[in-house]
C-alpha positions as CSV (number, residue, x, y, z in Angstrom):
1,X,9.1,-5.2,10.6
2,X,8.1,-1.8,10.7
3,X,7.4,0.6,7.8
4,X,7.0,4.2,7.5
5,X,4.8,5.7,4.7
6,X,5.1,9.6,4.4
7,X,3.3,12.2,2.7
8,X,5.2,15.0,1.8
9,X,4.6,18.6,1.7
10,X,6.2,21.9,2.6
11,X,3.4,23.2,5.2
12,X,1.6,19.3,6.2
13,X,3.5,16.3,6.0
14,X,1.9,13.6,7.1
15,X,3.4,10.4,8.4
16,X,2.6,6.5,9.7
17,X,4.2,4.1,10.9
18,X,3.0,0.4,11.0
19,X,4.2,-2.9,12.6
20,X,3.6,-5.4,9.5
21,X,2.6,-8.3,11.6
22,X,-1.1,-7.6,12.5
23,X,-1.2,-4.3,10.8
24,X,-1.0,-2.2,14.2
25,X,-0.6,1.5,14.1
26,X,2.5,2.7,16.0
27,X,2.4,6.1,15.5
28,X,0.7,8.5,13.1
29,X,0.6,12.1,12.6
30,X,1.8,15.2,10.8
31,X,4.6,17.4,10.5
32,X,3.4,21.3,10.4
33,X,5.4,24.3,9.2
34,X,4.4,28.1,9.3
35,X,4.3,29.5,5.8
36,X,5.8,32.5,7.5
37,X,9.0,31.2,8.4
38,X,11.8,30.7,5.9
39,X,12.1,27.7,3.3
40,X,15.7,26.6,4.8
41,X,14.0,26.2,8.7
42,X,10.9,24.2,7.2
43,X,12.9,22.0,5.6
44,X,15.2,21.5,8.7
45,X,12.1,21.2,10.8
46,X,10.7,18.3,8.5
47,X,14.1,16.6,8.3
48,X,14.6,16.6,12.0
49,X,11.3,15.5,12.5
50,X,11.4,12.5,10.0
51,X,14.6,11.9,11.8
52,X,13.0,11.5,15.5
53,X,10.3,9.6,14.3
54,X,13.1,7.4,12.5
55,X,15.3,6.9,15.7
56,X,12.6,6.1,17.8
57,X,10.3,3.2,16.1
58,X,13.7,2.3,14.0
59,X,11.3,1.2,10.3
60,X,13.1,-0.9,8.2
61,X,11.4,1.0,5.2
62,X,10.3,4.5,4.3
63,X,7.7,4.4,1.3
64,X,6.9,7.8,-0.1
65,X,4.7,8.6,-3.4
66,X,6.1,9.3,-6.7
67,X,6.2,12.9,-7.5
68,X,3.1,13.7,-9.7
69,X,3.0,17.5,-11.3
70,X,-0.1,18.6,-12.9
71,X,0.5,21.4,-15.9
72,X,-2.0,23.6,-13.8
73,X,0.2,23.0,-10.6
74,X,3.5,23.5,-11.2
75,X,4.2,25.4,-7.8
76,X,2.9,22.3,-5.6
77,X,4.9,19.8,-7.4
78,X,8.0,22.2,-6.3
79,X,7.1,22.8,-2.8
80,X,6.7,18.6,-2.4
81,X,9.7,18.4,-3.9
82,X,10.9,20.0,-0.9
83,X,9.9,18.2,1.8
84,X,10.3,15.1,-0.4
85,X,14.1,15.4,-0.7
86,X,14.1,15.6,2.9
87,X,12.7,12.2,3.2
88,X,14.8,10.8,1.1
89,X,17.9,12.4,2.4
90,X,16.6,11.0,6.5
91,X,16.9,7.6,4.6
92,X,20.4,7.8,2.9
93,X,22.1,9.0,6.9
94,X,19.9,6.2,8.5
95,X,20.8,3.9,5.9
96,X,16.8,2.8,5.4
97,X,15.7,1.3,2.2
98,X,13.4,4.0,0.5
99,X,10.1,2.9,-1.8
100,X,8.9,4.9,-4.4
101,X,4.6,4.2,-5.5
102,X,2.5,5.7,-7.9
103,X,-0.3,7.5,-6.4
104,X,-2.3,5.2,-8.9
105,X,-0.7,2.3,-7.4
106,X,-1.5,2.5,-3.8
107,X,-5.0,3.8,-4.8
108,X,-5.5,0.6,-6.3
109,X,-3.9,-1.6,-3.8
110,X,-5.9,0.0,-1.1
111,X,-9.1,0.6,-2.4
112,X,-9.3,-1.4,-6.1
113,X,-9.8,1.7,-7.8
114,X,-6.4,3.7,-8.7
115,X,-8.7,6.9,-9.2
116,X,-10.4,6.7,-5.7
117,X,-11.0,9.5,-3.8
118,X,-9.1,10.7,-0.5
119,X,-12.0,10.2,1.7
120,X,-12.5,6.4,-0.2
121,X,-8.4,5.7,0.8
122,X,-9.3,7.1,4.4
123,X,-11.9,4.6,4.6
124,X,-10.0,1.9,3.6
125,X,-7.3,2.3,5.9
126,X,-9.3,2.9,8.7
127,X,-11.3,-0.8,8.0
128,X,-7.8,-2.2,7.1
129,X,-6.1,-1.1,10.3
130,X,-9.5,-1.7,12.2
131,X,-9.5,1.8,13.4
132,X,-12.8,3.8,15.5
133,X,-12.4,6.1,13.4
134,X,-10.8,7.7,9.6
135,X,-7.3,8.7,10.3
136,X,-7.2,12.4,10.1
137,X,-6.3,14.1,8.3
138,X,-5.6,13.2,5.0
139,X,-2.2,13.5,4.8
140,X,-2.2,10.9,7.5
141,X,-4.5,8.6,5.9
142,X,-2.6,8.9,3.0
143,X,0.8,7.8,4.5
144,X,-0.4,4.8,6.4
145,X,-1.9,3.4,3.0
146,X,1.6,4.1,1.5
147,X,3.4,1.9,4.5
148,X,0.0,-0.4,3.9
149,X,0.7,-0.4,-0.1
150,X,3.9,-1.7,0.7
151,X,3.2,-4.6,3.1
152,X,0.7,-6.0,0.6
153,X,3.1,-5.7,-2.4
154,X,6.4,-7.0,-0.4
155,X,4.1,-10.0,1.1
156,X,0.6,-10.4,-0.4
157,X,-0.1,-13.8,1.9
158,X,0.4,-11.2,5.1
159,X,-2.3,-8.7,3.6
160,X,-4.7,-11.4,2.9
161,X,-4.4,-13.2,6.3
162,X,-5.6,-10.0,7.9
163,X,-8.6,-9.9,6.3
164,X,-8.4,-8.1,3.0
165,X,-10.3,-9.5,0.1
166,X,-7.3,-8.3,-2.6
């Protein structure tokens, strides 16, 4: 089974997919758009872009992170928002079951600690996945422990046989 963790946001979006079995990376990356452009072709460039990356590794699951807003960030929580829907909407027309995670949760699935820092995630998924090096950047690292977060909720017996001490 594949699964596709993605991390939303209006000018990065990061993204991973994962193959369950063995915890191989199929394809990571991110989704850029130009602050300069309007809102109405970001979005469409996001949703077309989830939608490729749907069509082509076919993931049976799209996890995403619940939407957080800080009082002193009001703006941010908006602009996720954005490319957030967009996720969403790419799984209702591909008819993929969607997974919603506190960022508290897959902190603490990933790492033990549900307050750990972004480079402490990146680490984790990188000696999870067995990777050379920290997926980069963050947004990506971010995504593949959302898709990770998953596997080890959904099937804990599949986490632990590839090597994780949760």
């Amino acid at each position: 089974m594949r699964i596709l963790g993605i991390d939303p946001g209006l000018g990065v979006t990061g993204y991973g997919v994962i193959e369950e079995r063995g915890f191989k990376v199929v394809e990571a990356g991110v989704i850029r758009t130009r602050a300069n452009i309007p809102i109405q072709d970001r979005i469409s460039k996001i949703f077309d872009e989830i939608a490729k990356i749907i069509k082509e590794h076919e993931p049976s699951v799209l996890v995403l992170e619940k939407i957080y807003s800080h009082y002193k960030h009001p703006t941010t929580a908006i602009l996720m928002g954005h490319a957030r829907a967009m996720a969403c909407l790419v799984c209702g027309k591909f008819d993929i079951k969607l997974v919603n995670y506190p960022s508290t949760r897959i902190k603490k699935v990933i790492t033990g600690n549900g307050h750990a820092s972004k480079v402490q995630v990146q680490r984790m998924v990188q000696t999870i996945l067995k990777l050379k090096n920290p997926p980069e950047p963050v947004d990506v690292s971010d995504a593949l422990a959302m898709a990770l977060c998953y596997c080890y909720l959904e099937n804990k017996s599949v986490f632990r046989s590839q090597g994780s001490k949760k």
